[in-house]
C-alpha positions in Angstrom: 9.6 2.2 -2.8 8.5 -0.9 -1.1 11.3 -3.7 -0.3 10.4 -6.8 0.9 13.8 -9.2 2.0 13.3 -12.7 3.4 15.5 -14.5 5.5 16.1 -17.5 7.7 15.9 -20.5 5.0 18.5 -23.6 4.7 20.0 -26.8 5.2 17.2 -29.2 7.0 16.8 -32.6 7.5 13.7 -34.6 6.7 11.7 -33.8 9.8 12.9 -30.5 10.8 12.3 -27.2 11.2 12.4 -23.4 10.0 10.9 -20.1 10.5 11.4 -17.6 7.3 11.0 -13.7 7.7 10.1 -11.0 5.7 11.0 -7.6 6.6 8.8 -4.9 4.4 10.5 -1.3 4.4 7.7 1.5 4.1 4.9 2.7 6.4 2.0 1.0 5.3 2.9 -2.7 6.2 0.3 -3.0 8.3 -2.1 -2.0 5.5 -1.9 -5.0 3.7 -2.1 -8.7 3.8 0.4 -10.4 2.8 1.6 -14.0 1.4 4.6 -16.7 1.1 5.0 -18.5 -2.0 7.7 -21.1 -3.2 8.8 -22.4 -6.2 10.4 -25.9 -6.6 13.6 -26.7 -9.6 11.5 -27.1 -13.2 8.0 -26.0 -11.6 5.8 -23.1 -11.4 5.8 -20.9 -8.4 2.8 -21.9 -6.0 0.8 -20.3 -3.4 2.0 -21.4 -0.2 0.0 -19.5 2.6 -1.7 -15.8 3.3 -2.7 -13.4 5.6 -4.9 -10.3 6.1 -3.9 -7.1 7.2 -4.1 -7.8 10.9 -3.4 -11.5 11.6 -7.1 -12.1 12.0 -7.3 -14.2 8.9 -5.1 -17.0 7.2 -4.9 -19.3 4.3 -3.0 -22.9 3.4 -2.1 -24.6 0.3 -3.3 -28.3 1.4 -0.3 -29.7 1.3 1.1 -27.3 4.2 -2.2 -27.1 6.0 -1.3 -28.4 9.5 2.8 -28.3 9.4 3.4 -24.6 8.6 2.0 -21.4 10.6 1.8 -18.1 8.6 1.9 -15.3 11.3 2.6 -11.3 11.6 4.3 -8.4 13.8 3.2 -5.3 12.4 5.2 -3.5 14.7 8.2 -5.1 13.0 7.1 -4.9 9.3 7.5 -8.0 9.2 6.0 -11.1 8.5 6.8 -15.4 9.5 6.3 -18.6 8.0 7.4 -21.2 10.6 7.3 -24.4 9.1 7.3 -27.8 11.0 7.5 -31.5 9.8 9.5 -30.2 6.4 9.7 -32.8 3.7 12.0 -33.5 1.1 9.4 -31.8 -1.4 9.4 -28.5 0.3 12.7 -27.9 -0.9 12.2 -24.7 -3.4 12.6 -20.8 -3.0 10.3 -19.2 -0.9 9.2 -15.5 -1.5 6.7 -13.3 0.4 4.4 -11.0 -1.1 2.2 -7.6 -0.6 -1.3 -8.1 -2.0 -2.4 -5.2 -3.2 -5.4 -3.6 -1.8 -7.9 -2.8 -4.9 -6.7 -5.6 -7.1 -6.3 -8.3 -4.9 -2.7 -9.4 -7.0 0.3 -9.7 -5.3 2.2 -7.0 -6.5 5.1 -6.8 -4.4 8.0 -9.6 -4.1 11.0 -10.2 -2.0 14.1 -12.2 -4.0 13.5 -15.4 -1.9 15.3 -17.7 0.5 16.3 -21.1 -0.8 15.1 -23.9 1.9 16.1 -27.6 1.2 15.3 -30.4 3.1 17.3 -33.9 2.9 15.8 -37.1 2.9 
């Protein structure tokens, strides 16, 4: 059974900072890419950022490209999202993901960490 369980969200101010982690039980962590989504009050949950199995490659959402860094220890299971410059409209739960391999869908999810940022 795969877990994924994030971590490290809050209470920021306009400005600020946070790094989220996502610890992944199982053996095949390394096996997979993997992604961080969010989803803000009333709206549908949106991609966020991704990355492949080893680190080599990552993906942004525009509207993060350039403020947040999406980043891996597979020695840890675990995966980061270290966000910078946070706005007020970041606030939302974020979630990490396991892509699966074949299918490409994200089939795995944590239960999210709720990050809000004050103006």
């Amino acid at each position: 059974q795969v877990q994924l369980v994030e971590s490290g969200g809050g209470l920021v101010q306009a400005g600020g900072s946070l790094r989220l982690s996502c610890v992944v039980s199982g053996r095949t962590f390394s096996s997979y890419a993997m992604g961080w989504f969010r989803q803000a009050p009333g709206k549908e949950r949106e991609f966020v950022a991704g990355i492949s199995w080893n680190g080599g490659s990552t993906s942004y959402a525009d509207f993060v490209k350039g403020r947040f860094t999406i980043s891996r220890d597979n020695a840890k299971n675990t995966v980061y999202l270290q966000m910078n410059s946070l706005k007020p409209e970041d606030t939302g739960v974020y979630y990490c993901a396991r892509r699966a391999a074949i299918s490409s869908e994200y089939d795995y999810w944590g239960q999210g960490t709720q990050v809000t940022v004050s103006s």
